[in-house]
N, C-alpha and C positions, 0 to 999 in steps of 0.2 A: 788660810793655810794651804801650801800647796804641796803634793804627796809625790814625788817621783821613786817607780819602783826601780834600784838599779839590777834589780835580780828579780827574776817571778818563775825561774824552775824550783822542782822537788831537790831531793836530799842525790837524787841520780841523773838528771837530768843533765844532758852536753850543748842543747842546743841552746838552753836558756841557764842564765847566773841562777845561784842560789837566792833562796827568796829574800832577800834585804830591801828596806824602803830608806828613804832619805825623805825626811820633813823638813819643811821651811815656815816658820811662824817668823814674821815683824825681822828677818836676817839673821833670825836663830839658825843653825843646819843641827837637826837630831837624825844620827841613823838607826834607825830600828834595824839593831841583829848587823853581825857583821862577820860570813858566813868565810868557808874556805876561796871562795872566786869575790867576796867582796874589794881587796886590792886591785884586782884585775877592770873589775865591772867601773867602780870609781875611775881608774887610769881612762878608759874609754870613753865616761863622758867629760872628762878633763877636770874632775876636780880630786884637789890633791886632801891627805888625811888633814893636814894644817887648818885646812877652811872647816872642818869641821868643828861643832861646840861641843858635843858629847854624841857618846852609844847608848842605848839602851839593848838589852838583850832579854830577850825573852825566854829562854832554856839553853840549855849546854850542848845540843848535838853541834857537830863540826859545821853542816850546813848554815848554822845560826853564830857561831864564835871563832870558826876555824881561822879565822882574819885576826883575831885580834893579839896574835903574838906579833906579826909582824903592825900589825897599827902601832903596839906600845914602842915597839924596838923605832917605829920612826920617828914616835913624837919624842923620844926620850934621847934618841944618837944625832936625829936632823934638827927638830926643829926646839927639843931642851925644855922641854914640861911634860909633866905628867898629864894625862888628857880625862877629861870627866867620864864614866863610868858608871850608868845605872844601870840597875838589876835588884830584883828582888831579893830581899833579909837573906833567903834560905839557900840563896844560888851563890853565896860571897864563896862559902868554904869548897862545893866541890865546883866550880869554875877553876880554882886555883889549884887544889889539889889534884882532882882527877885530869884536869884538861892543861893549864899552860903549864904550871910549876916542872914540866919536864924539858921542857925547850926553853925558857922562861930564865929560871932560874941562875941567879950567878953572883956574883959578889955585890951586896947594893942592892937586887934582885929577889930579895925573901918568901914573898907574901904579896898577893892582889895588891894591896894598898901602897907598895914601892914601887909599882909599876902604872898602876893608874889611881887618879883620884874620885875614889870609890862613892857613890851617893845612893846606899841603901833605900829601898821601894818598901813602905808597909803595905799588903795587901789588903784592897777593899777600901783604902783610903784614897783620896783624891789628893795629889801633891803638884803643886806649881814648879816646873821646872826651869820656864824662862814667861815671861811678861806675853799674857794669853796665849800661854802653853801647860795644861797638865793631864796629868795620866795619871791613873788610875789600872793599876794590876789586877787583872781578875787571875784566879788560878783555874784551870782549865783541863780536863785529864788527856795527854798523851800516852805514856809509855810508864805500867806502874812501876815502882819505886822510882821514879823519875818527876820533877817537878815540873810544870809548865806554865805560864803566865802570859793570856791575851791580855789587852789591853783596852780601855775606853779612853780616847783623847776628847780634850776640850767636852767631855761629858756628855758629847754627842754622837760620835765615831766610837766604832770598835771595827780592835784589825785582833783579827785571830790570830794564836800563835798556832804550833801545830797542836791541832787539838781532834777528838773524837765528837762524834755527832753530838750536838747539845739541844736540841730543840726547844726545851721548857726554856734554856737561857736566852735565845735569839730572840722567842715569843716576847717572854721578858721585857729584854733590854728595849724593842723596838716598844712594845704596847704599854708599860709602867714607867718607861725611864725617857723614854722620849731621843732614842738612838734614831739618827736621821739615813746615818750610809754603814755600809758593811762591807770591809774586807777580809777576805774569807778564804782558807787554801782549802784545797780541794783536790781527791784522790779521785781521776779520772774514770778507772776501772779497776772491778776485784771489789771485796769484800772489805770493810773499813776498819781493821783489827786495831789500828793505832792512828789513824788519819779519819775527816771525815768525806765519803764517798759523794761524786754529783748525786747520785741515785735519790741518798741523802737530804740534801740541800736542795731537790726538785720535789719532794715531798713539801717543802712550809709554802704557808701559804703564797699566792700571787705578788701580793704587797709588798711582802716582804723579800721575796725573789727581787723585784724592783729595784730594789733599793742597795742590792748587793751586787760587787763586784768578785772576780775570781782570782784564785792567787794560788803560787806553790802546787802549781800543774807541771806532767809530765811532757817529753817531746811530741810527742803524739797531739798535741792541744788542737791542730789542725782538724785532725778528723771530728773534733765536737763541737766545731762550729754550727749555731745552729740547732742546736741539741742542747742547750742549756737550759731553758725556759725564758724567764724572763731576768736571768742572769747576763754577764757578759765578763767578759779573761779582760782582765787590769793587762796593760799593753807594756813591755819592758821599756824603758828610758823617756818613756812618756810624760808630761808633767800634768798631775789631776789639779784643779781647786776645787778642794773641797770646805 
């Protein structure tokens, strides 16, 4: 599997896209999240929405979806299909209503499912989404009343969504479940109100520092070089195999 991040800034960040990844399994392309600068970030590394097989999205903030009015407007005016769309059970109705259904909307245009080809996420379930490809939703807490969904791929990866400090879960996943790498965003500095803080994530143990990569940092990433522990910042447009 190979993981390229086309975005690895926060929700404010100028110097770096918003945090979106693009996965490649067997010539599958899955983008995790497809944020306000994800049109922009894909144009730069020259691939267009067409090549892609689906989205998945992990929560509704504009950082993570803000892209996907005009993704649907192009698979639907340029290229004449509806494009695959996963997202968790609970995300179908305020994705739609709260977020596109304003810009969205038009004749033809009713409802998420006229616009993309919706494929509902059970959470805690493991689902196959293309041939040694599946995910697995975990719900994860961001911002209350607000829902949020990291994910376990291939049952061995987990890539955070934006989430607050989980510790008992990281322990978890790496020591009972047999989670090999960890992508993980990370709130630089300040107090972790709705994000979790490095200060945080330089608390678990060594091992597991190791095994974790950084994501969904601010412009400032510079000055933390070095100061992460045994972490290390996932590189923008970089391609991992993981």
């Amino acid at each position: 599997m190979n993981l390229q991040m086309i975005g690895t800034g926060n929700a404010f960040a100028k110097t770096y896209f918003n945090n979106n990844a693009l996965i490649e399994q067997d010539g599958f392309r899955l983008l995790i999240d497809c944020g306000i600068t994800a049109p922009l970030a894909l144009h730069k590394l020259g691939i267009d929405f067409g090549e892609l097989d689906a989205v998945l999205v992990t929560h509704t903030h504009g950082d993570h979806v803000g892209g996907l009015e005009e993704y649907g407007f192009q698979m639907k005016f340029k290229h004449g299909r509806r494009p695959v769309l996963y997202l968790a059970e609970s995300l179908v109705e305020p994705l739609w209503n709260h977020t596109l259904s304003g810009g969205m909307t038009q004749e033809g245009l009713e409802r998420l499912e006229d616009a993309f080809d919706v494929r509902p996420l059970r959470v805690g379930e493991v689902q196959e989404i293309a041939p040694n490809l599946c995910v697995e939703p975990v719900r994860t807490q961001h911002i209350a009343g607000k829902k949020s969904y990291s994910l376990i791929l291939n049952r061995d990866i987990f890539y955070s969504a934006d989430m607050t400090f989980d510790r008992e879960l990281l322990l978890n996943l790496v020591r009972d479940r047999g989670v090999r790498r960890i992508f993980h965003e990370v709130q630089l500095e300040g107090p972790g109100i709705v994000h979790t803080t490095l200060d945080e994530l330089l608390s678990l143990p060594e091992e597991i520092q190791a095994i974790t990569r950084l994501m969904h940092y601010a412009d400032n990433r510079d000055e933390f070089e070095g100061r992460t522990g045994k972490m290390t910042f996932l590189e923008q447009g970089e391609i991992y195999r993981i």
